[in-house]
Steps between C-alpha positions, in 0.01 A plus 500: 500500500470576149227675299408196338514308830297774674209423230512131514474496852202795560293319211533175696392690810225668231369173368460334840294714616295618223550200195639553137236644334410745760840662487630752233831599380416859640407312858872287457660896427350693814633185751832513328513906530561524085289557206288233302708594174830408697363164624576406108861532543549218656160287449306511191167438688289342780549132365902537488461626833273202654772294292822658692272441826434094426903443388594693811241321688621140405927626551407587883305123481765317397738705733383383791580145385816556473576751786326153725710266276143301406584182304501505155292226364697516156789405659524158619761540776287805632171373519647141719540755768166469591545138543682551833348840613337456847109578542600809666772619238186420197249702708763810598650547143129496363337719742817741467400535128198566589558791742764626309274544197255677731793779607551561111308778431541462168330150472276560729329781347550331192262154608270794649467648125488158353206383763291790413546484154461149446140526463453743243814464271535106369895582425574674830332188642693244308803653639385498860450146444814440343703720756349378805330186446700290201830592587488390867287164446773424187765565735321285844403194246860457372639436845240310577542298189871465595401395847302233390735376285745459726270351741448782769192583466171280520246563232279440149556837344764829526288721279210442799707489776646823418139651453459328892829715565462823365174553604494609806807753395257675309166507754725589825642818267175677469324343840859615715630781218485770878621239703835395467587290774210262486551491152897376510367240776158355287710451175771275745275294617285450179877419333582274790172260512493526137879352445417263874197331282649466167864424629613116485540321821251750728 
C-alpha cells in the first residue's frame, strides 16, 4: 500500500469513529506513522482527503455491480433481463449486493461516517442521501418502470413501489447490521412477497 493509500484509508478509519471536524491533520499523521507537514505531499488538506474517500467510496459501489453483473438500466437489452429473472434469482442477486457491501470495509465505514455526520453537516448529509438513498431508489424505479411497461408487474406508480421495495433494505441493515444470517433470509422474503403481490398473474 502506498503512502497516499495508507492516509486515505486511516482517515476513513479516523472519521468513522470520531467525525470530520473532530479530526486533525496531526491526528491523520500519527495513524499513518508520518508527519503532518508530509501529509501535504500528496493531499492539500482535510477536504481533498474526505473528497479521495467519497470517489473511492462510490468506485468500490459501482464495483460490486459489475463484479454481480447487475443490469444496467441504461441499456435496454440489460435491464429486459429482469423480465425473465425468477423470484429467487431477483431476491439472491439483491441480497448479494447487499452483503457484499457489508464485507467492504471501505463502504461500510464510509455509510458509518456519513450516518453520524448527517446531522450536523447539511453537505455530508446531502451526500449520504445521494449515495445511499437516491442512487438505489433511481436505480429500483427504472426497472420497475420497465416492468410495468412491459406488463410484468402490477401497479399505479414505480417511483412508490420502489420506496415499498427499498425500504425494508435499509431498516433490516441497522435492525440485523450483527446478524448476518437472519439478515440474508428477512431481505428474501421481503423481495419475494414484495415481487408475489405486485407481479401479474399471482
Amino acid at each position: 500500500m502506498t503512502t497516499k493509500e495508507c492516509i486515505l484509508y486511516e482517515t476513513l478509519e479516523l472519521f468513522s469513529n470520531k467525525g470530520f471536524e473532530s479530526v486533525s491533520m496531526r491526528d491523520i499523521g500519527a495513524a499513518v506513522g508520518i508527519r503532518e507537514s508530509s501529509i501535504y505531499k500528496h493531499y492539500s488538506g482535510k477536504q481533498a482527503i474526505l473528497d479521495a474517500i467519497i470517489e473511492k467510496a462510490l468506485y468500490e459501489i459501482d464495483k460490486m455491480f459489475v463484479d454481480l453483473n447487475v443490469p444496467d438500466t441504461n441499456d435496454v437489452t440489460s435491464i429486459s433481463r429482469y423480465q425473465s429473472m425468477e423470484l429467487e434469482e431477483v431476491a439472491n442477486l439483491c441480497s448479494e449486493m447487499l452483503l457484499k457491501q457489508k464485507k467492504n470495509n471501505i463502504v461500510m465505514k464510509f455509510r458509518k461516517f456519513l450516518t453520524i455526520e448527517q446531522f450536523h453537516n447539511e453537505s455530508l448529509r446531502d451526500i449520504f442521501i445521494e449515495i445511499f438513498m437516491n442512487r438505489q431508489l433511481m436505480y429500483i424505479e427504472k426497472v420497475f418502470q420497465n416492468l410495468l411497461e412491459f406488463d410484468v408487474l402490477k401497479g399505479e406508480s414505480a417511483k412508490m413501489m420502489a420506496l415499498q421495495f427499498y425500504s425494508p433494505f435499509f431498516l433490516l441493515q441497522y435492525k440485523l447490521q450483527d446478524d448476518e444470517e437472519n439478515l440474508e433470509m428477512e431481505i428474501k422474503e421481503c423481495i419475494i412477497s414484495f415481487l408475489r403481490e405486485h407481479l401479474k398473474g399471482e
